[in-house]
mmJSON file of the N, C-alpha and C atoms, coordinates in Angstrom:
{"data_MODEL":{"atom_site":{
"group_PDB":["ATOM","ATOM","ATOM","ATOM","ATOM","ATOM","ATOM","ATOM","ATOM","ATOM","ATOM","ATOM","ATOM","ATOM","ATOM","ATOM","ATOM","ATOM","ATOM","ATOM","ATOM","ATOM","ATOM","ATOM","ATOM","ATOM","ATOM","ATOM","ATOM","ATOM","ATOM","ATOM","ATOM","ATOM","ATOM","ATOM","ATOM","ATOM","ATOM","ATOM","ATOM","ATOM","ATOM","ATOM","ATOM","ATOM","ATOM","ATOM","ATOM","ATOM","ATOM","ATOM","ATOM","ATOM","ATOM","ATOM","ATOM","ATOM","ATOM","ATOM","ATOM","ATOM","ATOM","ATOM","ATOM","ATOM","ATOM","ATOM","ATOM","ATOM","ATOM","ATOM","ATOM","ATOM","ATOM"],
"id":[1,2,3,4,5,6,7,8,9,10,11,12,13,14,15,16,17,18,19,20,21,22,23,24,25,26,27,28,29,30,31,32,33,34,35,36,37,38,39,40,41,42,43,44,45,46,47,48,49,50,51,52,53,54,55,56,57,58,59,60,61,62,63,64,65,66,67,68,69,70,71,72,73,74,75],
"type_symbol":["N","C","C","N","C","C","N","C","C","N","C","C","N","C","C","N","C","C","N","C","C","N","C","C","N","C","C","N","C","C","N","C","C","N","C","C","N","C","C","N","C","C","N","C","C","N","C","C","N","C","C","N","C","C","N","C","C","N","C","C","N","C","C","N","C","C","N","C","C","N","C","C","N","C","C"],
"label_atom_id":["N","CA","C","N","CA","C","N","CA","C","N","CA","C","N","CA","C","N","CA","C","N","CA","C","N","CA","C","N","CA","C","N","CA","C","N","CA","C","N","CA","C","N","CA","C","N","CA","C","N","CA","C","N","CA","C","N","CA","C","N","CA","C","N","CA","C","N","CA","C","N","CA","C","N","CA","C","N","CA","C","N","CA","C","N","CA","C"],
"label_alt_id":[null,null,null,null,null,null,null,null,null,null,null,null,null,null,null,null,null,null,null,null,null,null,null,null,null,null,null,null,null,null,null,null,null,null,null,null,null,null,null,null,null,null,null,null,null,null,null,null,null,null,null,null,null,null,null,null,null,null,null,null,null,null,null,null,null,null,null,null,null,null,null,null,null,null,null],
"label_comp_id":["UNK","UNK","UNK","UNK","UNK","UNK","UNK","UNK","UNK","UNK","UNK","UNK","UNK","UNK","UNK","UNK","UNK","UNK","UNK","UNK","UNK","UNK","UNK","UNK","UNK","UNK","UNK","UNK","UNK","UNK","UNK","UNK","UNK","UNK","UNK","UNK","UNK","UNK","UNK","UNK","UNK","UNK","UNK","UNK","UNK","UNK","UNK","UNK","UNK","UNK","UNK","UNK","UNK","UNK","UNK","UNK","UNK","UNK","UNK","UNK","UNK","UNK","UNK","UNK","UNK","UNK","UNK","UNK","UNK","UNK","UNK","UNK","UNK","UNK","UNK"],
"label_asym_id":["A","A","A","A","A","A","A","A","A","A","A","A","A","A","A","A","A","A","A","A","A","A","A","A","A","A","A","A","A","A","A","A","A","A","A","A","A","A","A","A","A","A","A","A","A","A","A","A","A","A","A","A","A","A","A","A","A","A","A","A","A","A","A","A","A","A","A","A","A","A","A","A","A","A","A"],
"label_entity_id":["1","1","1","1","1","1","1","1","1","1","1","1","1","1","1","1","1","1","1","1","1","1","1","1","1","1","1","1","1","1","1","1","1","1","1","1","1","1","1","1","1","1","1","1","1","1","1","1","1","1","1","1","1","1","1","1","1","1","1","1","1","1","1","1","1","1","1","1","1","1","1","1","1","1","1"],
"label_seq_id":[1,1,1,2,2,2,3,3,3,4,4,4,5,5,5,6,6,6,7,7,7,8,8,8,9,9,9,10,10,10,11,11,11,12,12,12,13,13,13,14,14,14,15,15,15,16,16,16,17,17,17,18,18,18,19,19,19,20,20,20,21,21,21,22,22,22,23,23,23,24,24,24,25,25,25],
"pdbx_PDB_ins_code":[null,null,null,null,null,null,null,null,null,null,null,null,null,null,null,null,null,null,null,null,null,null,null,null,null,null,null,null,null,null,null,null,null,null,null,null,null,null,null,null,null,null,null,null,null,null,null,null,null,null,null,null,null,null,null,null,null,null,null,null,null,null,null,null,null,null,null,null,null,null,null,null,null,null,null],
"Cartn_x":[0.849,0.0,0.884,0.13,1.356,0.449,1.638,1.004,0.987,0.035,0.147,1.939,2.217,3.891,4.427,4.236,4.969,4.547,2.979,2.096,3.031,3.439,4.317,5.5,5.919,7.522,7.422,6.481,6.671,6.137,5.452,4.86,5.453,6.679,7.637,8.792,9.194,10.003,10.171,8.731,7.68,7.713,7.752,7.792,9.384,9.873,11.484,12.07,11.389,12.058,11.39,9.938,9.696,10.264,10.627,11.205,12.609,13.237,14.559,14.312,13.437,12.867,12.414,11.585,11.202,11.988,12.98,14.142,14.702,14.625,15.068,14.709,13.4,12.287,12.064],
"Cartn_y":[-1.2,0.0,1.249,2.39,3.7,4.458,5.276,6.924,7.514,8.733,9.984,10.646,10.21,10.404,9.901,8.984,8.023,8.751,8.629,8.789,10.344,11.307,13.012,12.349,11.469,11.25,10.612,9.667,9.232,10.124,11.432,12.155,13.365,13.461,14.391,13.384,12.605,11.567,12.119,11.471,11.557,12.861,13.934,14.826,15.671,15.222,15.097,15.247,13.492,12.312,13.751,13.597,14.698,15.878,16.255,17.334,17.669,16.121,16.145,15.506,14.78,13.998,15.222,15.93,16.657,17.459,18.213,18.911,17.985,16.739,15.954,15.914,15.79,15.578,17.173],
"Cartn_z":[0.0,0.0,0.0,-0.492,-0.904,-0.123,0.984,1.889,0.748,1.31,0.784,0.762,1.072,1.225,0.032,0.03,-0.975,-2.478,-2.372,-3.831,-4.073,-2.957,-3.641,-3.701,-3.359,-3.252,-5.255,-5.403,-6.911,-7.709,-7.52,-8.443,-8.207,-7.839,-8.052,-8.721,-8.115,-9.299,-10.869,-10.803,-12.608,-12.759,-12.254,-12.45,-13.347,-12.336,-12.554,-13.347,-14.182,-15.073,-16.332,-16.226,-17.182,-17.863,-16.802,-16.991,-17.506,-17.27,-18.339,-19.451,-19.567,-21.205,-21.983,-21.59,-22.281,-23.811,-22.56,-23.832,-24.553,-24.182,-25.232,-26.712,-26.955,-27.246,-27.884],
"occupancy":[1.0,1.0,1.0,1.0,1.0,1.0,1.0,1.0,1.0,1.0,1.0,1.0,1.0,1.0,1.0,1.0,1.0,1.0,1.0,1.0,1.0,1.0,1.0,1.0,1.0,1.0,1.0,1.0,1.0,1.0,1.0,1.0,1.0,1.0,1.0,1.0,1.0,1.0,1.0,1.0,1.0,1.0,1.0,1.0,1.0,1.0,1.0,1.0,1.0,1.0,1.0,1.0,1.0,1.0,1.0,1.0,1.0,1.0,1.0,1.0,1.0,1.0,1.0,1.0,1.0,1.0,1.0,1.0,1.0,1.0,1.0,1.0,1.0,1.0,1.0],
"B_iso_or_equiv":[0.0,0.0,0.0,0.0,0.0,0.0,0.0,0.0,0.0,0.0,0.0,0.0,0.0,0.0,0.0,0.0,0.0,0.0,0.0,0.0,0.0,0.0,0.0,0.0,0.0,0.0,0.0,0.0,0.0,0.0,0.0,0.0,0.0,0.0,0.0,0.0,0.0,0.0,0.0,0.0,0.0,0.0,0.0,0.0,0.0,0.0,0.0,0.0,0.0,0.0,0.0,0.0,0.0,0.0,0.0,0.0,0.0,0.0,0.0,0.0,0.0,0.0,0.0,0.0,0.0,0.0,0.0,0.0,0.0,0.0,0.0,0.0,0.0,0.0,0.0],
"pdbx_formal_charge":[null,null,null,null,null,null,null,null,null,null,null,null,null,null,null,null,null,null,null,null,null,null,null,null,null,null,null,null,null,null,null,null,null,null,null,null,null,null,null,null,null,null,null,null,null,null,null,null,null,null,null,null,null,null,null,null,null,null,null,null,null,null,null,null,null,null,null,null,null,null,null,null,null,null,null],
"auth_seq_id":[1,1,1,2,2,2,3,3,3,4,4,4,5,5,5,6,6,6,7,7,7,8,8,8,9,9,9,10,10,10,11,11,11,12,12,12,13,13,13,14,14,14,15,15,15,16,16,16,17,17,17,18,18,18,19,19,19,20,20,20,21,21,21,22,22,22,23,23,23,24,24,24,25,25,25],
"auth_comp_id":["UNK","UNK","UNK","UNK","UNK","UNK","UNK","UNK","UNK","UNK","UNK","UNK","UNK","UNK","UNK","UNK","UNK","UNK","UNK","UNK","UNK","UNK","UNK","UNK","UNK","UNK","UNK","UNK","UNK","UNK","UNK","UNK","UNK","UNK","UNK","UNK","UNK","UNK","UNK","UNK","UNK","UNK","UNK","UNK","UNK","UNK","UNK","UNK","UNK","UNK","UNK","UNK","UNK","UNK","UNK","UNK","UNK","UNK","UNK","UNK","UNK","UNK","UNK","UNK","UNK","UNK","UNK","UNK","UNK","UNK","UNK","UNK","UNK","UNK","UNK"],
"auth_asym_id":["A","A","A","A","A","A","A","A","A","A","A","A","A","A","A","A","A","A","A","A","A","A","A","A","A","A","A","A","A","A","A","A","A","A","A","A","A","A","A","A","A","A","A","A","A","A","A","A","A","A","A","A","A","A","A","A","A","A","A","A","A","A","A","A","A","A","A","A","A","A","A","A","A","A","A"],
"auth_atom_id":["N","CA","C","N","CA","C","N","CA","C","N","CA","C","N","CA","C","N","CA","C","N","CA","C","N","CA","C","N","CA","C","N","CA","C","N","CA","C","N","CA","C","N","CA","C","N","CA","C","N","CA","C","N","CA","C","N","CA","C","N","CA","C","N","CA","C","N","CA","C","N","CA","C","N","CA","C","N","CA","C","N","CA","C","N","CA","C"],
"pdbx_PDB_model_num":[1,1,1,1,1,1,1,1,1,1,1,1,1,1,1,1,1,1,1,1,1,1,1,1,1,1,1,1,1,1,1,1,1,1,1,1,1,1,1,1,1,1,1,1,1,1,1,1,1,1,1,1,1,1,1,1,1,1,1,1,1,1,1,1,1,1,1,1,1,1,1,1,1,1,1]
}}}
């Protein structure tokens, strides 16, 4: 099971990851 902790800890991750794929792209 995922805290509310966890669920910002992976959706800043993803956020992240996004955010350097992007300029790729």
């Amino acid at each position: 099971a995922l805290t509310k902790r966890d669920m910002q800890r992976i959706v800043s991750a993803c956020n992240a990851l996004g955010g350097l794929l992007q300029p790729a792209y």
